[in-house]
C-alpha positions as CSV (number, residue, x, y, z in Angstrom):
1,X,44.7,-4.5,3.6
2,X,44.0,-7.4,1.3
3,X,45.4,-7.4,-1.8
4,X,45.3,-9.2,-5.4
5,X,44.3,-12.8,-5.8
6,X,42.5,-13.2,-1.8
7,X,41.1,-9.9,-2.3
8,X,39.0,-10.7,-5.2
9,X,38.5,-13.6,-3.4
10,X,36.8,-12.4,-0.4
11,X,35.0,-9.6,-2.8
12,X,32.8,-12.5,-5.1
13,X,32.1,-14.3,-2.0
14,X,30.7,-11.5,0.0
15,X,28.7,-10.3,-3.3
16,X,27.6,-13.6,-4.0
17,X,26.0,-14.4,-0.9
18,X,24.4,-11.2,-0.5
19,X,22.7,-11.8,-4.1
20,X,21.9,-15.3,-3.0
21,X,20.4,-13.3,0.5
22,X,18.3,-11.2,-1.2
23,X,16.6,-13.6,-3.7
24,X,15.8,-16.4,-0.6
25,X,14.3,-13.2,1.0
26,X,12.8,-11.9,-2.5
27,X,11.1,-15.3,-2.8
28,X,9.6,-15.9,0.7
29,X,8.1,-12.4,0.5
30,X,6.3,-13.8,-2.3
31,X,5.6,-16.9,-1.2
32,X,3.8,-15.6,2.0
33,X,2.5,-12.6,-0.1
34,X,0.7,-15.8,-2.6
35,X,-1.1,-17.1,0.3
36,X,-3.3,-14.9,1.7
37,X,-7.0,-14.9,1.8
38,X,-8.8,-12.7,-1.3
39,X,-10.2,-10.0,0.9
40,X,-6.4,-9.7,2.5
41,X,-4.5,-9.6,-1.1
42,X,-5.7,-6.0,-2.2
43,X,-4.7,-4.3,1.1
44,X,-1.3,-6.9,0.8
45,X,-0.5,-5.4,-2.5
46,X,0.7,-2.3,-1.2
47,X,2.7,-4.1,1.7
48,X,4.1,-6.0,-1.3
49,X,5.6,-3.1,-3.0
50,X,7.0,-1.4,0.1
51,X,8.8,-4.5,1.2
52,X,9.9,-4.5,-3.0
53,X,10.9,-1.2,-2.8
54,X,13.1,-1.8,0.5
55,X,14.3,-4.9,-1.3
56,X,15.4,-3.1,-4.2
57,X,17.2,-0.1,-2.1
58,X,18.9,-2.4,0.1
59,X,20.2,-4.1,-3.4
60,X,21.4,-0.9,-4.8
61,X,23.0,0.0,-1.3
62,X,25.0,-3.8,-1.1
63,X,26.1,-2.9,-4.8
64,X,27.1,1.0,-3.8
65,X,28.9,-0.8,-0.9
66,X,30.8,-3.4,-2.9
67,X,31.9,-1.1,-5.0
68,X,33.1,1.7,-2.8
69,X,35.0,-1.5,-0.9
70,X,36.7,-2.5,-4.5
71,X,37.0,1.6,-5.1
72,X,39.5,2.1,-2.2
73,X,41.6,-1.5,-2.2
């Protein structure tokens, strides 16, 4: 069990790199999402917000995570 100072340690660096994960991911969604053809962009749109949707669950779970971790240190 890690404890104090190399604890924290380990906690910002694994919450920092999955924030960093998720916004590379974030923006090549909507990179690729930017260049489709016209006709392909309105049935894209609700691909968009599904993958958004996912996006923003897996964020809340990382976070839940985390802090459970943090809870029982």
């Amino acid at each position: 069990m890690m404890r104090g100072e190399e604890g924290w340690r380990m906690i910002t660096i694994a919450t920092t790199l999955i924030i960093i994960f998720l916004v590379i991911i974030l923006i090549g969604t909507l990179m690729v999402a930017g260049k489709s053809d016209p006709g392909y962009g309105k049935k894209a749109k609700n691909t968009t917000v599904t993958i958004s949707a996912i996006y923003l669950l897996v964020t809340v779970l990382a976070v839940a995570g985390i802090a459970v971790y943090v809870y029982f240190i």
